[in-house]
N, C-alpha and C positions, 0 to 999 in steps of 0.2 A: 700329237700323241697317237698311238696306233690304234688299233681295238685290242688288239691284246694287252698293251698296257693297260690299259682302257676297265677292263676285265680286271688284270689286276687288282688296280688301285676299286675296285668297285668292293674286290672279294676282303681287301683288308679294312677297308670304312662299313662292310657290311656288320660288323659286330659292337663297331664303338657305342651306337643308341644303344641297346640292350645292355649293352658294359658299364656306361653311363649310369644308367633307368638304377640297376643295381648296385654300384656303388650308393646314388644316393638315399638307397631303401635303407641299405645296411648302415649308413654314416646316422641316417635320422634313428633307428634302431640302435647304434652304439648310444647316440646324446641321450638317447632315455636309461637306459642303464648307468651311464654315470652321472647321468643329475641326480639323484638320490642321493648318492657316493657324496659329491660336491654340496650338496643343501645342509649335510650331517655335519663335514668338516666346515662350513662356514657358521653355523649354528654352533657350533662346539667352543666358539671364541665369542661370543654374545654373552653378556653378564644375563643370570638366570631371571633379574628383577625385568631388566630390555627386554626378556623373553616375553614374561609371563605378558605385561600391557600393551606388548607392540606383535604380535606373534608374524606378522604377517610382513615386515619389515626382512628383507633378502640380509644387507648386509649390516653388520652390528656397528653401529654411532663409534664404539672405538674396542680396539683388541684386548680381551680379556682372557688373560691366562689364566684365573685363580677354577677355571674348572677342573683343569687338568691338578690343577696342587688338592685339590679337592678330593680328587679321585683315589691318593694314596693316603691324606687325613683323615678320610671319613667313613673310607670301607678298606677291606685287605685284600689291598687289588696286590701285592707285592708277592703273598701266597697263593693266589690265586693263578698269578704268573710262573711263580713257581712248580703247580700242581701240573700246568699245562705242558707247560716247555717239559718234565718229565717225561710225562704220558702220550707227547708229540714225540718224543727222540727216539722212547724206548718203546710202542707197540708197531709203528710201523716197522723198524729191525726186526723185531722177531719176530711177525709176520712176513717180510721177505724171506728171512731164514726158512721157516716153515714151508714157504711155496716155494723154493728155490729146489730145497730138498725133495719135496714130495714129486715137483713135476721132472724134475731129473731122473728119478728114480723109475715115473712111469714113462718118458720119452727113452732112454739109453737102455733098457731093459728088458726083455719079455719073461713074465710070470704070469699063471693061473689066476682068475675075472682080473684082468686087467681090465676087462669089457665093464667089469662089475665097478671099480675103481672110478673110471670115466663118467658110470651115470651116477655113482654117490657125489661126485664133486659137481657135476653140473645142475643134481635136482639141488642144492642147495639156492641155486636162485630160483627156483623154482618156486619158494615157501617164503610169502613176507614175512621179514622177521617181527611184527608187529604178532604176528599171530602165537611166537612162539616166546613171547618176555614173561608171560604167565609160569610156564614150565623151567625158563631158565632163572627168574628168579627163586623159584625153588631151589632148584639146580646150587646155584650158587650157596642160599643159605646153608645146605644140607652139607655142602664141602666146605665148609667153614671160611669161603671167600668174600662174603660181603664187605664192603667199606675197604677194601684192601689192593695196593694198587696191583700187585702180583697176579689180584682175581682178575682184575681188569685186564693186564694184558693178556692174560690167558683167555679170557673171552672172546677179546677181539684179534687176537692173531689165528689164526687158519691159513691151512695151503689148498684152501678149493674157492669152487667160485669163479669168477670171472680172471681175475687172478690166475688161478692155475691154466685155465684154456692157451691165457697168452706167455706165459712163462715157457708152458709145455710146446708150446706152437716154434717157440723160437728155439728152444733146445734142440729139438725135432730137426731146423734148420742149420742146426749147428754140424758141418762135416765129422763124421768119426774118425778120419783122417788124424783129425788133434790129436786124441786118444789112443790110438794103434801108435803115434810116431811115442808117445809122453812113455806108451808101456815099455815099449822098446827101451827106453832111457833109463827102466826100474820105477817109474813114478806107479802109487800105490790109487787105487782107487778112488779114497779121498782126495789123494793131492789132485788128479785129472780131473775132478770136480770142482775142487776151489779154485785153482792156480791153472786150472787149461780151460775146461770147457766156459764157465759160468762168467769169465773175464770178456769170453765176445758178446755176452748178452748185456754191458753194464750199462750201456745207454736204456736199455728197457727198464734194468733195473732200476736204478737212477728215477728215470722218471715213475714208477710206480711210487719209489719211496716216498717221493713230496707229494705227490697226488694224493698218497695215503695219509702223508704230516696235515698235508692240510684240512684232513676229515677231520681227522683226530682233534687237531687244533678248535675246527669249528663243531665237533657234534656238542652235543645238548642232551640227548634223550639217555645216555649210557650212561653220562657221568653220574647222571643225577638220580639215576635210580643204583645204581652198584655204588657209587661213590657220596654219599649223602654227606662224610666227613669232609671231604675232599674236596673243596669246592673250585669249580675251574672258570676259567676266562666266559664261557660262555654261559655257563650256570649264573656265574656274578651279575651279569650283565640283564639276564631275567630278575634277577634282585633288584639291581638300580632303577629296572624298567618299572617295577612296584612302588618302590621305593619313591619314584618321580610321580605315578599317580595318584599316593596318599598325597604328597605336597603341594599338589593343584596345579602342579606345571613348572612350579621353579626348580625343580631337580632336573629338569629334560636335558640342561647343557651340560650338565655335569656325566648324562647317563651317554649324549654324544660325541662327549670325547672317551669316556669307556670303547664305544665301540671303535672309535677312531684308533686305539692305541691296541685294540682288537686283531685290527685289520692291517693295521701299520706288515706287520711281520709277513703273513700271509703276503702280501702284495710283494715284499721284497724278497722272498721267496720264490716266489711265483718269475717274477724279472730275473732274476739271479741263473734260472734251472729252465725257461723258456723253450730254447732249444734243445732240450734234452726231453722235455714235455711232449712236444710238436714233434719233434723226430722219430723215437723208437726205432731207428736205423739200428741194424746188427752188420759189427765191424767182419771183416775176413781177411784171411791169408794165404790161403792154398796157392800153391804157384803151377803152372805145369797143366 
């Protein structure tokens, strides 16, 4: 072999160790995050009694489904499913609508403080919203929205925020080309909104939606202060977690398969829409 080969084969075995070294940080870094995951689902099929005097025991003597039958006899997880799968479908929709609209409106446009527009949506992360539940629960009782899921979408849909940055970013990258050819054709305004420009950005869209289902899916702190009637998958689940510590421990398998049938959805979710997640690619056509 030469020296120039030589060199070669040097320069591409130069990266394997360090390629190596780091897969295996990141593989021992994955098994920690889903051994939790796995200890809950294998706990979740252990009879509550196995639990409570063996706690320490991995896998359960033999498979017990009556947690899961449990979970719909003894608490109204059926409604609660209900509440959620709502409030998942319908505030992320109307929060893309919102940002859809608003950031189109500022990218395809020029009007007076545009500049002003810019920094009201971006000081919004600016202010943890921790700071501001005081004044919005106000807010809410005063406009007769408390307990009501309408308040709640309206709450939590906005078109600022992190959100609008990247809506507006990809508009911005959207050719006006579209639009010049769509007028030509008679198409009105709206239409070159819904049906030309906003269809090249639907992989972004797309993936904002389920990013946003899956908050919604999992928050806790919103429902349960706007929503106190309302109670959701994640709120219940703070209940069974109570609920298991009055009982000295024989409730935990029952509150492990809660959260298993929790996550179930989310997960398949999450697989279903991956590539649309991970991508954020905006599609084109210009020829020429």
């Amino acid at each position: 072999m030469s020296l120039k080969a030589k060199l070669k084969e040097w320069k591409r075995n130069e990266h394997k160790v360090p390629l190596i070294v780091c897969c295996a940080i990141f593989t021992f870094y994955a098994i920690t995050l889903l051994y939790p995951i796995l200890w809950i689902l294998v706990k979740s099929f252990m009879n509550p009694v196995e639990f409570k005097f063996d706690p320490n025991r991995f896998f359960p003597s033999k498979i017990y489904f009556g947690n899961y039958q449990a979970m719909f006899k003894e608490f109204d997880f059926v409604p609660m499913i209900f509440n959620t799968v709502v409030l998942s479908l319908i505030t992320p929709t109307v929060q893309i609508l919102c940002c859809c609209c608003v950031s189109y409106a500022f990218s395809k446009f020029k009007f007076r403080g545009k500049g002003l527009v810019y920094f009201i949506a971006i000081s919004t992360m600016f202010i943890p919203s921790v700071g501001t539940l005081a004044a919005t629960y106000e807010l809410m009782i005063n406009m007769h929205l408390m307990d009501k899921i309408i308040g709640y979408v309206i709450l939590c849909s906005n078109g600022m925020g992190f959100s609008f940055l990247l809506v507006s970013s990809q508009y911005e990258n959207v050719s006006n080309e579209y639009a010049e050819a769509a007028m030509i054709d008679g198409a009105s305004k709206f239409r070159i909104f819904m049906q030309v420009i906003t269809p090249q950005i639907l992989p972004t869209i797309t993936a904002m939606w389920v990013l946003s289902f899956i908050g919604v899916w999992n928050d806790y702190a919103m429902p349960f202060l706007f929503l106190p009637s309302h109670t959701t998958l994640s709120v219940g689940i703070k209940e069974l977690n109570y609920t298991a510590e009055i009982s000295g421990g024989t409730d935990y398998p029952i509150l492990f398969s809660g959260i298993i049938m929790v996550e179930l959805p989310v997960l398949a979710i999450f697989f279903a829409f991956q590539k649309k997640i991970l991508s954020f690619s905006l599609g084109g056509g210009i020829k020429g």
